[in-house]
N, C-alpha and C positions, 0 to 999 in steps of 0.2 A: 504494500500500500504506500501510496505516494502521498507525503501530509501535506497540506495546504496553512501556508498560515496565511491569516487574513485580518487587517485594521483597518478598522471601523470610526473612527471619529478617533475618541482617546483609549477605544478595547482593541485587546487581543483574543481572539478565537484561532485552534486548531480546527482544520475540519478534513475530511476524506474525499474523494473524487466518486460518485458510484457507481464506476466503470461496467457492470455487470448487466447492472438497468438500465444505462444509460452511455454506450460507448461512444455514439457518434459526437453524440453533446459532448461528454468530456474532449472530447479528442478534437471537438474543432476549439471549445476555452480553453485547452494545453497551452493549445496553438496560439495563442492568443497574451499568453503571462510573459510579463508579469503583466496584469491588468489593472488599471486605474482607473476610477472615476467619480464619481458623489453620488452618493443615498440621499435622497428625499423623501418627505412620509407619502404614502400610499392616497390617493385618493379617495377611492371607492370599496378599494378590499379592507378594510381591518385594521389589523393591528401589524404593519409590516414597511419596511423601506423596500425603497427601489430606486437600481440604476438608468434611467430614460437611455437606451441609445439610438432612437429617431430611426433611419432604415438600415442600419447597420446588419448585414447578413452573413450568418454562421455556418449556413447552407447548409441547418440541419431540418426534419421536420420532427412531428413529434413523437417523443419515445418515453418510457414512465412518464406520462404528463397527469396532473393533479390539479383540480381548483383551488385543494384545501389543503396546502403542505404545512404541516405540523412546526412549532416553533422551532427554532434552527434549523431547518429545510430552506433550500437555494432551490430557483427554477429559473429557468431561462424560456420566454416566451419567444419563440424563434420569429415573431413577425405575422402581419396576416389583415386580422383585422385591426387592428392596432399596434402602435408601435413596436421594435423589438427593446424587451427589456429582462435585465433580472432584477429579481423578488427575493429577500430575505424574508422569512414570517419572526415575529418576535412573540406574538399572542395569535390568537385567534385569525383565519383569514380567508376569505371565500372570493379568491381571483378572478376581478371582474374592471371593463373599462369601461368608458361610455357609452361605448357600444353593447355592453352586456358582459356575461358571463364567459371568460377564458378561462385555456388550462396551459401549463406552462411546465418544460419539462424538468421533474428534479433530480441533479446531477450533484449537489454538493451537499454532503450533512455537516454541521460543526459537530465537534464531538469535545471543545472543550469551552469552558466560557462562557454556558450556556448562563449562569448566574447574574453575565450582566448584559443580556437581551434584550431585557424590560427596559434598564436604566439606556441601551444604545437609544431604542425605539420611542421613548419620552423627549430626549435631546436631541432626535431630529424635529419630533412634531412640533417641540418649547423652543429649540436657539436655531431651527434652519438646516442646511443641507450641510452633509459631513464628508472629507475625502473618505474612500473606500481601496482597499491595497488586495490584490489577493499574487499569492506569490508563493513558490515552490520552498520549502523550509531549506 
């Protein structure tokens, strides 16, 4: 297993790739790290940040995709009806745009730092949008 580390505003989280579910998706985000961008709070879904990346394509379609990825679940919405993006869940999250109801493939679980999820997910919605790093350990 290949670790992921990843920072979030001022957290660190470990997390996994879920190569088994999800190899395409990994394998075009591999391709892609180190990756950088900003978390913003969710509009529509819940309780989750996301990175907007506008038409940006991975040239995957969809593989384990989920509306409702469980807190520290990563999905990548490969584009479609709305733009492409990924989704952190921190609480509760039923993935959805203006358009309605998506699903969005999950390729990353954190596996440690789950304790300060809640606290990432408050300090985007209270101080604003946070760099985001995810990068091979």
């Amino acid at each position: 297993m290949t670790k992921i580390c990843i920072t979030a505003g001022p957290f660190n989280f470990d997390a996994k790739l879920e190569r088994e579910a999800a190899p395409e998706t990994c394998a075009a985000f591999e391709a892609a790290m180190p990756f950088l961008g900003k978390i913003v709070h969710v509009r529509w879904s819940g309780e989750g940040v996301w990175v907007p990346l506008g038409d940006r394509d991975f040239g995957v379609g969809y593989e384990n995709h989920t509306s409702h990825p469980a807190p520290g679940q990563i999905i990548l919405y490969p584009g479609g009806i709305s733009e492409t993006e990924i989704l952190l869940a921190y609480g509760g999250v039923d993935f959805s745009s203006k358009m309605g109801q998506l699903a969005g493939n999950h390729f990353i679980t954190l596996t440690s730092g789950l304790e300060n999820l809640m606290k990432l997910g408050n300090l985007v919605l209270w101080d604003g949008a946070q760099d985001i790093k995810f990068a091979f350990e």
